[in-house]
N, CA, C and O atoms as a printed pandas DataFrame, in Angstrom:
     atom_number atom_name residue_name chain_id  residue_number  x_coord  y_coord  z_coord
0              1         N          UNK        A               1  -29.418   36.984   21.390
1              2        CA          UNK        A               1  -28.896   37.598   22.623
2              3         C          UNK        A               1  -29.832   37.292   23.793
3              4         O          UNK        A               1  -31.017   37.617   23.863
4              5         N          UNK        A               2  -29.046   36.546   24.794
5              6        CA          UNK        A               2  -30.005   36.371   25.973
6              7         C          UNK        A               2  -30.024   37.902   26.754
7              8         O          UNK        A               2  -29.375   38.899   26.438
8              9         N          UNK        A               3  -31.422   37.664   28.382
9             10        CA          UNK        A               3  -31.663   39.147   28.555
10            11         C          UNK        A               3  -30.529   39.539   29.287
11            12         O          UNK        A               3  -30.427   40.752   29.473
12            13         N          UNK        A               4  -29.694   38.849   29.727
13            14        CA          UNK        A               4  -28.698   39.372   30.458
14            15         C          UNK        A               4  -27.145   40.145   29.811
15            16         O          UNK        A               4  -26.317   40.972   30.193
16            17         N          UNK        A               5  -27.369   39.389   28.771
17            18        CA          UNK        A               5  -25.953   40.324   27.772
18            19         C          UNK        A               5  -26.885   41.578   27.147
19            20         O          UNK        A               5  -26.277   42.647   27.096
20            21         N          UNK        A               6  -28.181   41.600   26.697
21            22        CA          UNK        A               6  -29.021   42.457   26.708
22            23         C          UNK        A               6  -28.340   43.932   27.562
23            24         O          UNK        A               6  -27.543   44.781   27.165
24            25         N          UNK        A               7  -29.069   43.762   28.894
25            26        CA          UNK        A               7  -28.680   44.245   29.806
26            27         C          UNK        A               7  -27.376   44.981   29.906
27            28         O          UNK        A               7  -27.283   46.186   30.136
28            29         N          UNK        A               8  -26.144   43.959   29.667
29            30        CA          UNK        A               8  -24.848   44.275   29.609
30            31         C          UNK        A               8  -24.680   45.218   28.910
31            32         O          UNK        A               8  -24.297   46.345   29.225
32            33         N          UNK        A               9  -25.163   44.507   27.194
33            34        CA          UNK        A               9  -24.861   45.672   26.086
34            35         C          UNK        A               9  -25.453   47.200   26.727
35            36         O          UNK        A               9  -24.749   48.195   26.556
36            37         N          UNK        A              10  -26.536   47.302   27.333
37            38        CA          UNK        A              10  -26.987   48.542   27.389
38            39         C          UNK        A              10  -26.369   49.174   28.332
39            40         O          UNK        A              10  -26.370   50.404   28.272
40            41         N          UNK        A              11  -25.588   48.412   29.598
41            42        CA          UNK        A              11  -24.570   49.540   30.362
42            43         C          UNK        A              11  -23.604   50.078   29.371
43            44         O          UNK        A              11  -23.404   51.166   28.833
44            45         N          UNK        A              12  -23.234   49.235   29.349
45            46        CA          UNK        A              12  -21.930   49.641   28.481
46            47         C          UNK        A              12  -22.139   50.640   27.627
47            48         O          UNK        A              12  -21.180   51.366   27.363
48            49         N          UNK        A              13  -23.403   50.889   27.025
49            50        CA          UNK        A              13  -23.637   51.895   26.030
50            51         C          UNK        A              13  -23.533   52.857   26.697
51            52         O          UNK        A              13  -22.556   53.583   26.516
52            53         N          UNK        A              14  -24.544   53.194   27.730
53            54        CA          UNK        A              14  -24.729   53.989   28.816
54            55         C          UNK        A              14  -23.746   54.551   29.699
55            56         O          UNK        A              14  -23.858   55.616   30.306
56            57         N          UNK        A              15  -22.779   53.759   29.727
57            58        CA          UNK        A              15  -21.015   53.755   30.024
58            59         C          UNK        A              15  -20.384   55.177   28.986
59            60         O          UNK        A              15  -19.951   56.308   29.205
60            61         N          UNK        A              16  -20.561   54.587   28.175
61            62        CA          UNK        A              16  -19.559   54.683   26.562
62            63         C          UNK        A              16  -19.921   56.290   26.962
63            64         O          UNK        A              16  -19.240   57.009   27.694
64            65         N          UNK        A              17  -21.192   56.653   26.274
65            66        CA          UNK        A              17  -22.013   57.959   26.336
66            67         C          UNK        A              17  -21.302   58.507   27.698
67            68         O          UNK        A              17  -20.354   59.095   27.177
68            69         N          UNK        A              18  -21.205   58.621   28.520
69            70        CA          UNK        A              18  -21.471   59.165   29.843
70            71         C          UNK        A              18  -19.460   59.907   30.166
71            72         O          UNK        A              18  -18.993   60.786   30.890
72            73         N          UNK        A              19  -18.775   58.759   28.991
73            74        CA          UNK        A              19  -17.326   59.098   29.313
74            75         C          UNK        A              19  -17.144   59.711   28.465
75            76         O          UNK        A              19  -16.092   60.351   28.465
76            77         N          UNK        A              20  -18.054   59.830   27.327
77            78        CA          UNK        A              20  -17.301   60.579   26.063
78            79         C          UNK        A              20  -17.994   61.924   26.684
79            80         O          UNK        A              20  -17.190   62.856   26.659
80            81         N          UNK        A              21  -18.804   62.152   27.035
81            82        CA          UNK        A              21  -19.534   63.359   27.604
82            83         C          UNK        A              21  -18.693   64.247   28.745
83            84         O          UNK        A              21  -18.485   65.451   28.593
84            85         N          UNK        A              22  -18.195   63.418   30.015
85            86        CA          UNK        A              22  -17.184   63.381   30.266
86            87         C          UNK        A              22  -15.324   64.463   29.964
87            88         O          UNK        A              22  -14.645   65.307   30.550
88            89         N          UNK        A              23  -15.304   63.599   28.603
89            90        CA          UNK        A              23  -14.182   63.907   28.199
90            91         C          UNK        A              23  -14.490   64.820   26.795
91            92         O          UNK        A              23  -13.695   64.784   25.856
92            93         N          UNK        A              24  -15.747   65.654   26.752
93            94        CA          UNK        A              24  -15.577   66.863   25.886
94            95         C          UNK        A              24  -15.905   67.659   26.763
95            96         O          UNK        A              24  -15.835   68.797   26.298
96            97         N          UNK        A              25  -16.382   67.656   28.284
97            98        CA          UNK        A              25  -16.582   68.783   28.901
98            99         C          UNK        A              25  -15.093   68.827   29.364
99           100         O          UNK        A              25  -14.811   70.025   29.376
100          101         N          UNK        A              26  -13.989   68.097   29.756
101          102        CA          UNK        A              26  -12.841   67.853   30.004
102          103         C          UNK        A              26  -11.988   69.137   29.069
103          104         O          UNK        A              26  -11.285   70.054   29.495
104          105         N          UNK        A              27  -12.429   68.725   27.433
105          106        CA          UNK        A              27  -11.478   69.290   26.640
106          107         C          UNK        A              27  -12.066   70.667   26.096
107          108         O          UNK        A              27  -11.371   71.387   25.379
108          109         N          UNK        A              28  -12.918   70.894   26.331
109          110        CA          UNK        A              28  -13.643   72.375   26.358
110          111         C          UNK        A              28  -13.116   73.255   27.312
111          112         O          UNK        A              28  -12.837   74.411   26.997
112          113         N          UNK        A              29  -12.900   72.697   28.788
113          114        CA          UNK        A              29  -12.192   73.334   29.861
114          115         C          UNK        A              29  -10.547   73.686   29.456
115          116         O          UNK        A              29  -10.025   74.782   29.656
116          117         N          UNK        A              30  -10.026   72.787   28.990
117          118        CA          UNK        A              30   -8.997   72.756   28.571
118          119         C          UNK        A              30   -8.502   73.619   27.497
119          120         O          UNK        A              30   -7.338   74.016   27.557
120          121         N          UNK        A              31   -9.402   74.014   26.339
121          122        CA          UNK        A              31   -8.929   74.508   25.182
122          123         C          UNK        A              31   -9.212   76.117   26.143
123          124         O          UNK        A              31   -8.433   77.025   26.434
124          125         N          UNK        A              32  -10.533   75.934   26.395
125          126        CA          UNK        A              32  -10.784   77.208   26.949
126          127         C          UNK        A              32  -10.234   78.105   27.644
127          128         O          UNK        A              32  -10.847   79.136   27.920
């Protein structure tokens, strides 16, 4: 892996995390 897909991979992780976080404070509001 060069450093730039590096890089990539780690938004995206940082992405991933941030929407799923997102979408359980979403469905907590919701059930609640």
């Amino acid at each position: 892996m060069d450093r730039r897909s590096q890089v990539l991979h780690e938004f995206a992780r940082l992405d991933f995390n941030m929407v799923q976080t997102i979408h359980q404070r979403e469905l907590r509001e919701l059930s609640g």
